[in-house]
N, C-alpha and C positions, 0 to 999 in steps of 0.2 A: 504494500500500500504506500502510497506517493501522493506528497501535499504540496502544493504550491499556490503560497497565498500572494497575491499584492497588495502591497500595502504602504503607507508613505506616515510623516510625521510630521506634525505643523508646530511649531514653537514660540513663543512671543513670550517677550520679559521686558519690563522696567528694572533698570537695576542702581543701586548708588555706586559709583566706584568710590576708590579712596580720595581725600580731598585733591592731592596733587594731582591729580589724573583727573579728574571730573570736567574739568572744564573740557576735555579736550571729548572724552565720552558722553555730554549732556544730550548733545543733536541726536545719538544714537539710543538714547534711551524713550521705549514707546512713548512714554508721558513729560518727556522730555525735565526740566529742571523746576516745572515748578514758580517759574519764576523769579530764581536765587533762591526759592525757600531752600531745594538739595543742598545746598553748596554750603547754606548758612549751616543745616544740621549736621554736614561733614563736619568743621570746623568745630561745632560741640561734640560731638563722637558718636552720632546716633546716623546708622545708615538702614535706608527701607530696599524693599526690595518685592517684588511679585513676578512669578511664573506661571504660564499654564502650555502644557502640551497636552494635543491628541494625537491618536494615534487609529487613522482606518487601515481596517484591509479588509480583502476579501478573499475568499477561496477557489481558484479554479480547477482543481481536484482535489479528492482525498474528503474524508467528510460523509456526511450521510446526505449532505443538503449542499446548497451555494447559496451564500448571505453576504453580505456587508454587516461589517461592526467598529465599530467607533467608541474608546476607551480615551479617558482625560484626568489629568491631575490640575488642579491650582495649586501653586504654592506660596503664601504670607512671609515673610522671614525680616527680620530686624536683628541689626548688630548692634553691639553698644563696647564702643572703646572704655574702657574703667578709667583708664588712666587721664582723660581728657575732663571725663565727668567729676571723677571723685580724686583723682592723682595718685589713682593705685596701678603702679609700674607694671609693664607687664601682664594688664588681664583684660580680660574682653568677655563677652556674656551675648547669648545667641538664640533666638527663638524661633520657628516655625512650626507655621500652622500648616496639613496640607487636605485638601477635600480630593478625595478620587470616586467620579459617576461614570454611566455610559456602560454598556454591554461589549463581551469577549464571545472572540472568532473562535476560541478552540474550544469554547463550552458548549456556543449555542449551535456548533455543525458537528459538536461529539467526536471530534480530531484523536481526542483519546494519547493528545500528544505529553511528552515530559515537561516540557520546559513551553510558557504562552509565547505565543507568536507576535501576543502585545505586552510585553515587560510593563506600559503601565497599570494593568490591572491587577488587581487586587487586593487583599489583606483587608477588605471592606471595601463597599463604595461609600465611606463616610468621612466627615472632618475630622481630622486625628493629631492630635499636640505630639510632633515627627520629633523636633528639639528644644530643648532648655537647659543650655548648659554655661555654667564657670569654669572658664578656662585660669589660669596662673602661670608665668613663667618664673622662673630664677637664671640667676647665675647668666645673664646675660643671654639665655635663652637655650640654653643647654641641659634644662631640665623644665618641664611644662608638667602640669598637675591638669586634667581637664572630669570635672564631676556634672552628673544629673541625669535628665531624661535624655539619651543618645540613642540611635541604631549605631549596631554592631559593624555594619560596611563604611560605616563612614571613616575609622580608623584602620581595620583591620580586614586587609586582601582588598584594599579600595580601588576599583574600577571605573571608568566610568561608563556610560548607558550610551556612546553614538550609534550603535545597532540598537534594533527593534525586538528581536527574539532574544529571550530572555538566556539564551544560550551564552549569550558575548555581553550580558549586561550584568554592572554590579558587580559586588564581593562575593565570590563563586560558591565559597562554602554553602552561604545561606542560599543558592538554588539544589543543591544535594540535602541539607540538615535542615530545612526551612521548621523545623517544628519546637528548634532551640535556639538555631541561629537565625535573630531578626533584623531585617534590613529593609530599607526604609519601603515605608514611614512609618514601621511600627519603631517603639522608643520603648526602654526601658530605663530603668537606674544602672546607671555602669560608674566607673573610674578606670581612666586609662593615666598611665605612666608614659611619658617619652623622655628616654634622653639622649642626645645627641654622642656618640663616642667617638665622634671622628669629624673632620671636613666634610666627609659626603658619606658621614653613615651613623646609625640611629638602630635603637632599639625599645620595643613597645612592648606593657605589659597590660591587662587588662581584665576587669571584673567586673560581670554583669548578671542581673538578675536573671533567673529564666523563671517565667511566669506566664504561663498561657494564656492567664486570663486578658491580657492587652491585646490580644487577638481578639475578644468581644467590643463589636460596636459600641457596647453602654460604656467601657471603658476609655473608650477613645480620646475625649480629649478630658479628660480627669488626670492630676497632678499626684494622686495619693498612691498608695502602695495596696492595689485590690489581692486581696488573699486569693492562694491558690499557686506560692511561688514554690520550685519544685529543687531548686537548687543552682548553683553558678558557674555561667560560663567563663573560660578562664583559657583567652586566646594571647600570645608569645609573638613578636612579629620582629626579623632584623630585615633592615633594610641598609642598599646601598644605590646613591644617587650619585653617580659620576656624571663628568663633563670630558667627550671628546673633543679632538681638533674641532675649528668652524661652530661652535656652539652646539654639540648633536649628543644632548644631557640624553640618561636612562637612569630609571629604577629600577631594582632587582630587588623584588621580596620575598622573603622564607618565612613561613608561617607556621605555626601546630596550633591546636587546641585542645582542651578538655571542659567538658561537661560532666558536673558531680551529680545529676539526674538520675532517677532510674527509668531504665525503659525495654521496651519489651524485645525480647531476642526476636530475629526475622524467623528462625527455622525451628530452634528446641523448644518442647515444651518444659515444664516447669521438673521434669525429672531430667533433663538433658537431651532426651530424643528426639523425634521428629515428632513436630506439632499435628502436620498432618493426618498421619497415619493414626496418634493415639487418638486426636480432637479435646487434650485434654490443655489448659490454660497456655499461653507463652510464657516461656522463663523470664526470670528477672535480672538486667545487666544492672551492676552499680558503674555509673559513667561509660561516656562514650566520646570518643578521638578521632582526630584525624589532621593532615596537613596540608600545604599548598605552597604552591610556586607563583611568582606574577612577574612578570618580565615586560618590560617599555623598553624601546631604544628607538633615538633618532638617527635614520642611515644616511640621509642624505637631508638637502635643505628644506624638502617638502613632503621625505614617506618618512614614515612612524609604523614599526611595528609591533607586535606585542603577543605574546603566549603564557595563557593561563592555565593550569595545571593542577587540580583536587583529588586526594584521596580521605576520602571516608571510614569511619569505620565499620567492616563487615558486618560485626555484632548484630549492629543494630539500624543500620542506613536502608531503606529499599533503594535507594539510587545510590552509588557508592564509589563513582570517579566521574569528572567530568573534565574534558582538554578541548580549549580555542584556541585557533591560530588565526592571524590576520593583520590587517593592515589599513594604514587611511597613505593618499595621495592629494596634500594640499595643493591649491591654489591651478588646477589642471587647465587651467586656461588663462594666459598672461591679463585676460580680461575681466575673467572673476576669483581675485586673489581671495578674498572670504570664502570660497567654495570648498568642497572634496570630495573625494572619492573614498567611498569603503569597501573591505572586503574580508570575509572573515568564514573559516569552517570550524565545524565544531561536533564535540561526539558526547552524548549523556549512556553511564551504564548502568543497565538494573543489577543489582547485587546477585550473585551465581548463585548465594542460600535462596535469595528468592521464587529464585527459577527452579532452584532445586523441589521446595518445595510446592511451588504450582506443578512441576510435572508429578510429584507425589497424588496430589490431587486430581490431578487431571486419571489418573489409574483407579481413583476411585468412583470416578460420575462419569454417565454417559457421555454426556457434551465435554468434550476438552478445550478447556477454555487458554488463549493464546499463550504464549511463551517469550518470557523479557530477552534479551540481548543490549543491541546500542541502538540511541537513536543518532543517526546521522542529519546535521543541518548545514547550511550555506547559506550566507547573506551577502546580498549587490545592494550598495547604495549609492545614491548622489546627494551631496549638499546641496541646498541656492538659497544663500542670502541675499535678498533685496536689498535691507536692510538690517543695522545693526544689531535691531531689537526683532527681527522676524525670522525664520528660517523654517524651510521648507525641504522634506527631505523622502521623498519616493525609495522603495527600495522593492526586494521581490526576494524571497525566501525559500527554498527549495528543504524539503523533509521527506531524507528516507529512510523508512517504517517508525512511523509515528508510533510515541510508546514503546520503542524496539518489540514491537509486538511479531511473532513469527509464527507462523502454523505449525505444530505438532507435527514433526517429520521422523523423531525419533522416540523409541520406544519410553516410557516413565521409568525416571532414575529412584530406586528405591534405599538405596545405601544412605 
């Protein structure tokens, strides 16, 4: 089974740059400046800011149906300089609000895919308090303290979203562990550590609530600490950001994790066996691990490429690696320097206990219902800025076997 949606991505932002910069960024901001009001609020240290993306596509095969769907985020966000406001050196303070509406391609055609084909969907379609955090530096900024309501991606395997499928978007872990590793806009209570150990290298420590219940809407934009938190995620991250000849900077991140959670084995049941076979409860894992890789490097003065790289852990992941490769091509016509080009493949695995266990199952009922593998994806994109504040970005996404779903060709693995 073969998916191929089209799909494109419309973006508009107002944003404050820093004071020194503003003036030269005001004409390009949607709502422009205000009138000197921006420039006055740079100057006391309070910067606004508003986003919204949608994102259509539609399906020309693969699906049970052919629809158009149309998913959007708003995003609110205010910065506040400490040190302007109050003369406290080194801290800053950050909030967003974000609302996500609008209906998904891979739900309402039953795509039955791993990873959405519109990265912004989900996690509710409601207004959700994404961040509020205190940041601190020291030591001349070689040591930074940052506490509060945080997502997990924003520090730790941070990516960023210029593809559409959720494959090539974001901090990779949370599309494998999404049920403990959360990324945005859900927010929890965290404290991250950084500190600088070198000219172009750093190391990040971090602790964060896991707490399911921030997945519930009524939760959503609520400050308080709703019960039902299950134990802490505790993600390690070195990083190195060199500069080659001609300015062609990369970062290299090494990542691990641990979650002190309990969660349920994919295969054993509660005496060690196979759950299948007995039917009797899932075993109980204490914590669950895994690592990553994130790679950027600039090759030349206008491609940037980048490969990211997750393992999971078996125990307990039904998806349990996932690896993107790809690439952007700035400025592809001396006429539209704002512009680019993307490209990017990418492969999600179902975990081998899983499979192990659906072919268990499948030996025991009539109907045998499919069998995990990898899902394979590719993404084409083009940039076009009009303007500063606009951007328009078409793309076209190719998916093969959606859900690494595969028909029963070999006999059920009982072992």
């Amino acid at each position: 089974m073969r998916l191929i949606p089209l799909a494109g991505r419309l973006a508009m932002a107002s944003m404050l740059a820093p004071a020194a910069a503003l003036a030269d960024v005001a004409d390009d901001a949607l709502t422009g400046d205000w009138n000197g009001t921006r420039m006055r609020l740079a100057d006391r240290g309070v910067a606004f800011s508003f986003n919204y993306t949608a994102e259509a596509a539609r399906n020309y095969s693969g699906g049970d149906r052919l629809r158009n769907r149309i998913s959007g985020q708003l995003g609110l966000l205010a910065d506040v300089d400490l040190d302007k406001i109050y003369g406290l050196h080194d801290a800053e303070l950050r909030l967003a609000i974000t609302h996500r509406a609008g209906r998904n391609l891979s739900d309402d055609t039953h795509m039955g895919v791993l990873q959405q084909v519109q990265e912004v969907y989900g996690r509710g379609q409601t207004w959700r308090l994404t961040q509020l955090w205190f940041r601190q530096a020291y030591f001349n900024q070689a040591l930074s303290v940052k506490f509060g309501r945080v997502t997990v991606g924003e520090d730790f395997a941070a990516f960023d979203c210029a593809f559409q499928n959720l494959t090539f978007c974001g901090s990779q872990p949370g599309n494998l562990v999404g049920n403990y590793w959360y990324n945005w806009p859900v927010s929890q209570w965290g404290l991250v550590l950084t500190a600088q150990t070198g000219a172009s290298t750093y190391l990040k420590l971090g602790g964060y609530q896991v707490n399911p219940a921030y997945l519930k809407n009524r939760n959503a934009l609520k400050i308080n600490n709703p019960a039902g938190t299950t134990g802490a995620l505790i993600p390690l991250e070195f990083g190195i950001k060199p500069v080659f000849g001609d300015e062609r900077d990369g970062s290299y991140k090494f990542g691990a994790w641990y979650d002190t959670s309990r969660h349920n084995d994919v295969y054993a049941d509660i005496d060690g066996g196979s759950q299948a076979l007995s039917g009797r409860p899932f075993g109980q894992r204490r914590g669950a691990h895994g690592g990553y890789v994130n790679f950027e490097q600039q090759v030349s003065t206008n491609v940037r490429l980048f490969l990211n790289a997750t393992q999971a852990d078996r125990r307990t992941s039904t998806t349990d690696r996932q690896l993107s490769i790809g690439g952007s091509w700035g400025a592809p016509f001396a006429s539209r320097p704002l512009d680019d080009i993307g490209f990017a493949v990418g492969s999600t695995h179902v975990n081998g206990r899983v499979i192990r266990r659906q072919r268990q199952l499948n030996g025991l009922l009539p109907v045998h219902a499919p069998v995990g593998g990898y899902e394979g994806v590719a993404e084409l994109y083009y940039t076009y800025r009009p303007t500063g504040w606009l951007m328009l970005r078409p793309n076209v996404q190719y998916i093969n076997i959606p859900a690494a779903r595969r028909a029963m060709t070999t006999p059920p693995c009982w072992d």
